[in-house]
C-alpha positions as CSV (number, residue, x, y, z in Angstrom):
1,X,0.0,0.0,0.0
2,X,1.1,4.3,-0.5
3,X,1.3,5.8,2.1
4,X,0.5,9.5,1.0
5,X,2.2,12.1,3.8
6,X,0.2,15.5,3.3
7,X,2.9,18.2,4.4
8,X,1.4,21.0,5.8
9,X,2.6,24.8,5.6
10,X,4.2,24.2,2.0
11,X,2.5,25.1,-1.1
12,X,3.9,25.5,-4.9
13,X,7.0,24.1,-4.1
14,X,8.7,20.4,-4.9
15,X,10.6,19.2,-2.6
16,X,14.7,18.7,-3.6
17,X,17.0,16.2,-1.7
18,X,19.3,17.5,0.1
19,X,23.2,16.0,-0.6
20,X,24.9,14.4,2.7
21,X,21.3,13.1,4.1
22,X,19.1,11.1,3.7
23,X,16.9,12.7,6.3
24,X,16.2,15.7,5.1
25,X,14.4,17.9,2.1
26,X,14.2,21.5,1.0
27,X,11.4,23.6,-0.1
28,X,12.0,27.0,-1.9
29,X,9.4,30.0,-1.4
30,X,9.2,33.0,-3.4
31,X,6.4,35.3,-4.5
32,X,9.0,35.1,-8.4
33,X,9.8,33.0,-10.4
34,X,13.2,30.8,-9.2
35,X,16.5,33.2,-9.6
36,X,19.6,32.4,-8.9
37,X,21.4,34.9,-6.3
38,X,23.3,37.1,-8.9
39,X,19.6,37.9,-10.6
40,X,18.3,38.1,-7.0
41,X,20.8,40.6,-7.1
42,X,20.8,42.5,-10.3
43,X,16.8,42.7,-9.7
44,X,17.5,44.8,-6.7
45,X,20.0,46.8,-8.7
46,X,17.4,47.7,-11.4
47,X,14.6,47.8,-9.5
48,X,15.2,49.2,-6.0
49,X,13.1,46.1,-4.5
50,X,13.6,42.2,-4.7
51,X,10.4,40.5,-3.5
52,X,12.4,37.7,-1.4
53,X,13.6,33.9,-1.2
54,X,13.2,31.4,1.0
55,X,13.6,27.9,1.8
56,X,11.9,25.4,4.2
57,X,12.9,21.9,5.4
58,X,10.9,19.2,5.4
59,X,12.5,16.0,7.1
60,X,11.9,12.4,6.7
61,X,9.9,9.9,6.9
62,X,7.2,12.4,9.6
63,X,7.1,15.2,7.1
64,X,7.4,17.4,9.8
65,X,8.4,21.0,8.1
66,X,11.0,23.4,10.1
67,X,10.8,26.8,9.0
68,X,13.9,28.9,10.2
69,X,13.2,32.3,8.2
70,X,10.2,33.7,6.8
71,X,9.9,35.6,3.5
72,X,11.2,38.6,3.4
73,X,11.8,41.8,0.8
74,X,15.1,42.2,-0.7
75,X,16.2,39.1,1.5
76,X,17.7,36.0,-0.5
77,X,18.6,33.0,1.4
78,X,20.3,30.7,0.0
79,X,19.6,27.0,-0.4
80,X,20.8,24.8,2.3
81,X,23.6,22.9,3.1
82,X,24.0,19.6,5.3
83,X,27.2,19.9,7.6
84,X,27.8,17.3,10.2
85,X,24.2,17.3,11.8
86,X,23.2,21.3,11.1
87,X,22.1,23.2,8.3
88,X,24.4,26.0,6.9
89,X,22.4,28.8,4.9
90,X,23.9,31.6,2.8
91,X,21.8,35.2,3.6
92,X,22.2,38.5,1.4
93,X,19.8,41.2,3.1
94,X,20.2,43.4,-0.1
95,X,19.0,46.6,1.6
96,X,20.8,46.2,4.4
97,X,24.1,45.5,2.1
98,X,24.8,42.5,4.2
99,X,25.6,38.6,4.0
100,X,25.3,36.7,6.8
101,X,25.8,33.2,7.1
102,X,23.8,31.1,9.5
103,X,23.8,28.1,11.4
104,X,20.2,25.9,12.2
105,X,20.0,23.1,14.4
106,X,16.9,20.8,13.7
107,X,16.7,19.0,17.0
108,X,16.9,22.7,18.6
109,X,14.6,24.7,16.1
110,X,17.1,27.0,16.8
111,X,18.7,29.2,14.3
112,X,22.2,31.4,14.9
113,X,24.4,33.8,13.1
114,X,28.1,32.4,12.6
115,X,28.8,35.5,11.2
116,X,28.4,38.8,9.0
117,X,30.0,40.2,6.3
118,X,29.3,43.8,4.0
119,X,28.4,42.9,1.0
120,X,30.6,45.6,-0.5
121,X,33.5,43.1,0.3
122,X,32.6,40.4,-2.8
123,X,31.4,43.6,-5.1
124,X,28.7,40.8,-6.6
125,X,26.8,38.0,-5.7
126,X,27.9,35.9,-8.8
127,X,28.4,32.5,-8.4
128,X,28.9,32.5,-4.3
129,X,28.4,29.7,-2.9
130,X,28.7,28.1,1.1
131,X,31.1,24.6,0.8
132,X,32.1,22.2,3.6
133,X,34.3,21.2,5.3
134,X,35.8,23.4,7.1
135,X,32.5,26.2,6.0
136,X,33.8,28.0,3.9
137,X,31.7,30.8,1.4
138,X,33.5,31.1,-2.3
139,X,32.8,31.2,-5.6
140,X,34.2,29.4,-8.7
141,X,34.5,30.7,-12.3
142,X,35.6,34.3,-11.2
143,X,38.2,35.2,-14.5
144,X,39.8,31.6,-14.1
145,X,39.9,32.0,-10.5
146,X,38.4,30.1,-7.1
147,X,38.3,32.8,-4.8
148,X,37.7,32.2,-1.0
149,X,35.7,35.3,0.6
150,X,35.6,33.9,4.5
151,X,36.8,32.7,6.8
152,X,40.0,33.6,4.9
153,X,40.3,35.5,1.4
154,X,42.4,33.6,-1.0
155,X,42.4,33.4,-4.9
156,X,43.3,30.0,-6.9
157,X,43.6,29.8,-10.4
158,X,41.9,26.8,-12.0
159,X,40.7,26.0,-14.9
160,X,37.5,27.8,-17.1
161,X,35.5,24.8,-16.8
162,X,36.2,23.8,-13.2
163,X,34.0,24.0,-10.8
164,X,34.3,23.3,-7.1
165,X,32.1,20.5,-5.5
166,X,33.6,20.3,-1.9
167,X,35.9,21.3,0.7
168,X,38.4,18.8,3.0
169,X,40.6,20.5,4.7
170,X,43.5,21.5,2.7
171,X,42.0,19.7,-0.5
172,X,39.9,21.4,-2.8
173,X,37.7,18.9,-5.0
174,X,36.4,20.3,-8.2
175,X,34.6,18.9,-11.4
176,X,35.9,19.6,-15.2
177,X,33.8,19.0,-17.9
178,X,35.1,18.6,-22.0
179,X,34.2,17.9,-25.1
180,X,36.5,15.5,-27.1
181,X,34.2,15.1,-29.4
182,X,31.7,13.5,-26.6
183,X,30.9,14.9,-23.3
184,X,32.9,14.0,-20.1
185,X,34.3,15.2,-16.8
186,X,37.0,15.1,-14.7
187,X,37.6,14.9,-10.7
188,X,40.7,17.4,-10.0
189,X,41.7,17.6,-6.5
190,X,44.2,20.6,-5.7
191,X,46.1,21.9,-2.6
192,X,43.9,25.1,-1.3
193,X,47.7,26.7,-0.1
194,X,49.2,26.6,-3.3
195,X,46.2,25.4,-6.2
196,X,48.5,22.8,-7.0
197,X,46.8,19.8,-8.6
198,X,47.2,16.6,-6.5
199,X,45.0,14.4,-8.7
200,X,43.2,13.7,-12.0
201,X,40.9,11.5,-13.0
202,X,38.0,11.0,-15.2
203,X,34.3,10.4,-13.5
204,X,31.6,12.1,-11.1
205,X,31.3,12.2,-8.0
206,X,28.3,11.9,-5.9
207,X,27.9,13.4,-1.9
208,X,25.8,10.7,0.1
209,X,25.2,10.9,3.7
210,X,27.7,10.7,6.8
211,X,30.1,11.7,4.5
212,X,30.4,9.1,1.8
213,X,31.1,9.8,-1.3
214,X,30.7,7.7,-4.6
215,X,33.0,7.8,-7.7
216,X,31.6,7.0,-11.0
């Protein structure tokens, strides 16, 4: 027999997986169309007012919903990230010129800032992006560069068709797609310090929960 869950408090919205768990599901709300945070952005540049972005979490198998922020103008939050039992969400108050990046903990219901930055320090939202582990907020595909904005500020040159997938300690994992004549991609692992590359091989790779990882 189904069994058919009705989750309350959630309308409009399909629920996405969430990579490292298998617990856990997100929900976007927004009063737009989906836009990525650059057009979040350049929306509030043009127009003076960005209608908002939110996300919800819905967790498995009760369908119980947890709803740490609540929609708000010219606020994008980001979706969020699994890191070792807590959510990590990426926040640009575009009024306020400020990102903040938060910390929630389900069994708590309790959300917390880890920390605020001006958003005059990154110039633009494009491509910023929360990784793990250690947290750290960067973007990829900046001129040929990975740039780290916090909790240090760093620069790496890699590729123009990398693009980073994870964090572990001093290893930096990134994807690289080609064409030769046929589609394919490659796993490059390089040393944050230098941008060295340590490794090279062709395949994907997949984030499962408590921190496995498959390599296809």
């Amino acid at each position: 027999m189904i069994n058919i869950t009705n989750i309350k408090g959630i309308s409009n919205s399909y629920p996405e997986e969430i990579e490292g768990t298998n617990e856990w599901y997100s929900c976007r709300e927004g009063t737009v169309e989906y836009c990525d945070l650059y057009e979040a952005q350049e929306i509030f540049n043009n127009d003076g007012f960005f209608k908002g972005m939110n996300y919800h979490l819905i967790h498995y198998p009760d369908g119980e919903v947890h709803s740490p922020f609540q929609i708000q103008g010219n606020v994008y939050v980001e979706k969020p990230i699994w890191n070792n039992g807590i959510f990590n969400f990426l926040v640009v108050d575009f009024h306020e010129k400020l990102i903040k990046i938060k910390k929630y903990i389900p069994e708590k219901q309790k959300l917390e800032v880890i920390t605020e930055l001006s958003l005059s320090e990154v110039e633009d939202c494009y491509n910023l992006k929360l990784e793990t582990t250690p947290l750290t907020l960067g973007r990829s595909g900046n001129d040929g560069f990975y740039e780290i904005v916090w909790p240090e500020k760093k620069k790496i040159a890699i590729g123009k068709t990398e693009t980073v997938l994870f964090r572990d300690g001093d290893r930096l994992h990134l994807s690289e797609w080609y064409e030769d004549p046929e589609y394919h991609e490659n796993v490059i692992v390089r040393n944050i310090q230098t941008g060295e590359i340590i490794e090279k091989s062709e395949g994907y790779l997949r984030r499962l929960p408590n921190n496995v990882y498959w390599k296809i």
